[in-house]
N, C-alpha and C positions, 0 to 999 in steps of 0.2 A: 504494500500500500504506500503508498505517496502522501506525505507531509505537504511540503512545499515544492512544486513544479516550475520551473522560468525557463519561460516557452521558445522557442527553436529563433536561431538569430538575435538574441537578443546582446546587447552588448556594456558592460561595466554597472553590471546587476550585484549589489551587496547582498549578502542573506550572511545576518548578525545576531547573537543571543539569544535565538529561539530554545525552545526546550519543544523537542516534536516525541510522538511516538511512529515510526515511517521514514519515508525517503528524505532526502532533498535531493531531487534532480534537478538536473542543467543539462539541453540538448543543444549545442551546436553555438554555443555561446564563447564571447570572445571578454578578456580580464575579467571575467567573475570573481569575487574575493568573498567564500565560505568559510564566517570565523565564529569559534568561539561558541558556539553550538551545542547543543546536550542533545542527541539521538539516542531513543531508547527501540530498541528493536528495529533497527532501520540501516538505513544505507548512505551513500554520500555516493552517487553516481556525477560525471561530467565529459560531457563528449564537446569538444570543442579545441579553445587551443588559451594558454596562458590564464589560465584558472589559478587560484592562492587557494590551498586547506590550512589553515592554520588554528589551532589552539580549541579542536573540538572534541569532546568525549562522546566516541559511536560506541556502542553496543551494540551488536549485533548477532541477532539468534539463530540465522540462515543464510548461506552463501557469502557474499560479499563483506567486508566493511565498507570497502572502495573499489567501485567499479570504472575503470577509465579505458573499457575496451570501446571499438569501434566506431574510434575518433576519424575517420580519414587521414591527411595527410596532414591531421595535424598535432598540438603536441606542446610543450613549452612548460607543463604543469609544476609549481613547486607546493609539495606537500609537505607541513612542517609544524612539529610541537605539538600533534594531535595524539591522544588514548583510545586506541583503538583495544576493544572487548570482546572475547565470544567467537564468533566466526570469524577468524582475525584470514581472508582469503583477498589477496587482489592480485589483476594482471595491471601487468605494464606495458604497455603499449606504444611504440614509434617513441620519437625522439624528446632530448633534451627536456627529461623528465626528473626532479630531484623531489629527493625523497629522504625525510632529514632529520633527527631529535626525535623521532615519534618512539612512543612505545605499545609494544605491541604484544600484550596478553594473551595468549593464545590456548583459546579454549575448545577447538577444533578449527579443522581447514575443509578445504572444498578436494576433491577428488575430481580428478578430469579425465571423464569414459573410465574406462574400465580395468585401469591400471592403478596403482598406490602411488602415483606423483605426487602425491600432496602436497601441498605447500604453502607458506605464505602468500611472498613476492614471485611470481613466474612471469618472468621476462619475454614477452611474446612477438614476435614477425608480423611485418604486413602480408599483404598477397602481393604485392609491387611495388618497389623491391620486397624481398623477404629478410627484413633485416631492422637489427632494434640497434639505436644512436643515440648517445650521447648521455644516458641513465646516468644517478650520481646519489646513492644510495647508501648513506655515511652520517655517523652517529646515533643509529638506532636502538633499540634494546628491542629483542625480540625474547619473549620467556613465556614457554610451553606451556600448560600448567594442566596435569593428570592427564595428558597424550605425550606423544612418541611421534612425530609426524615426519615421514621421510625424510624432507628437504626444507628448506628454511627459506632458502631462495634458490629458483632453479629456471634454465631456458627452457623454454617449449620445445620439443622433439621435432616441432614442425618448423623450425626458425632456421636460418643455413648462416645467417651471419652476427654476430655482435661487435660494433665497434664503439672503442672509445667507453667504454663503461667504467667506473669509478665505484669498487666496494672497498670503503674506509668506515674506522672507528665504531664499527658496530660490535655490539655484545648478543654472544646467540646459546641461549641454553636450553636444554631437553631436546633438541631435534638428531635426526640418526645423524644424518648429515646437512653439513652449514649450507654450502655452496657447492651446485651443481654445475657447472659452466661449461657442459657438454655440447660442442655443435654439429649438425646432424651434416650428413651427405661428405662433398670432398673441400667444400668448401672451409674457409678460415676465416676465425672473429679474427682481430686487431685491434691491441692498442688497452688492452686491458691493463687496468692497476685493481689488486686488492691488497690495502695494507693496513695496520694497525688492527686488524679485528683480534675480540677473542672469541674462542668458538669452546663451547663447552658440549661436545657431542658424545654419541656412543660408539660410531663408525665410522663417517669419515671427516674429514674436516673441508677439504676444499677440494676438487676433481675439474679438471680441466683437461678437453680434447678439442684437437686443430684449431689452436689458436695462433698466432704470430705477435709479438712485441709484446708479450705479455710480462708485469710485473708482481711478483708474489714477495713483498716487504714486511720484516715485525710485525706478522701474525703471531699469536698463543693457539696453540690448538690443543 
């Protein structure tokens, strides 16, 4: 159910202090600034480009906390200093998307088809190109709490490329493994940094395949 809806095209829409039980959606909107916010059982979706989440506590009992799939081409999102509850599941989608301070409770994840990917943050591909740019996904705390859930943050299996991505200063505890950064086909991400994290896992800590320039610095694992 939907809370508060700001209807398609719409451009430098505030939505400030609400206390909702439901969404807040944004379709197709440009500088939206969603702050500060109390969601109880609901979502925070945004499709558009250069949207601000900052300083909201979601709760969320099903699927999503944050959904920002099926943006088109576009992208520019900074998500930041938000308490994310409960369904703690979001994709990340196309470019120059940061994601920063938040913490993230994690009371289960979403499952995609029919496999145990589970996971928080999964880093996902356009259809053209197929490839995720510019992500920057640093200072988080992410903490499990009574699950086990595979992965923490992981690429979609259907993605061929990552460039430029940024995982720094994050804390990741109770998941099997932190970071998945597996790229599918013969293709190569570039230009990866992951430094400073600590990863407090059971199995692996960080897994990277066909990648090129990649940096792996003062992790704890």
């Amino acid at each position: 159910r939907t809370a508060i809806d700001v209807t398609r095209m719409s451009n430098k829409v505030t939505v400030s202090g609400n206390t909702v039980v439901g969404h807040i959606n944004t379709h197709s909107c440009t500088y939206t600034s969603i702050t500060n916010n109390t969601i109880n059982d609901g979502m925070i979706l945004i499709r558009g480009k250069n949207t601000i989440v900052s300083g909201n506590t979601v709760e969320c009992h099903d699927l999503y906390c944050l959904d920002i799939e099926e943006m088109g081409i576009e992208g520019g999102h900074i998500i930041t200093n938000n308490i994310f509850k409960g369904y703690c599941s979001m994709k990340c989608y196309l470019s120059n998307i940061s994601i920063t301070n938040n913490h993230f409770i994690v009371e289960n994840v979403l499952v995609y088809g029919d496999d145990d990917t589970a996971s928080v943050i999964r880093i996902c591909g356009t259809e053209a190109p197929d490839k995720q740019e510019g992500a920057v996904i640093s200072g988080n705390t992410f903490e499990a709490v009574g699950i086990t859930p595979k992965y923490c943050i992981d690429a979609n299996t259907r993605i061929d490329t990552i460039y430029n991505l940024v995982v720094s200063d994050n804390v990741i505890r109770g998941f099997k493994t932190g970071l998945f950064l597996q790229q599918s086909g013969a293709t190569q991400g570039k230009n990866l940094v992951v430094k400073n994290n600590m990863l407090f896992v059971t199995y692996e800590g960080i897994l990277f395949g066909l990648v090129d320039n990649t940096q792996i610095v003062g992790n704890t694992i």
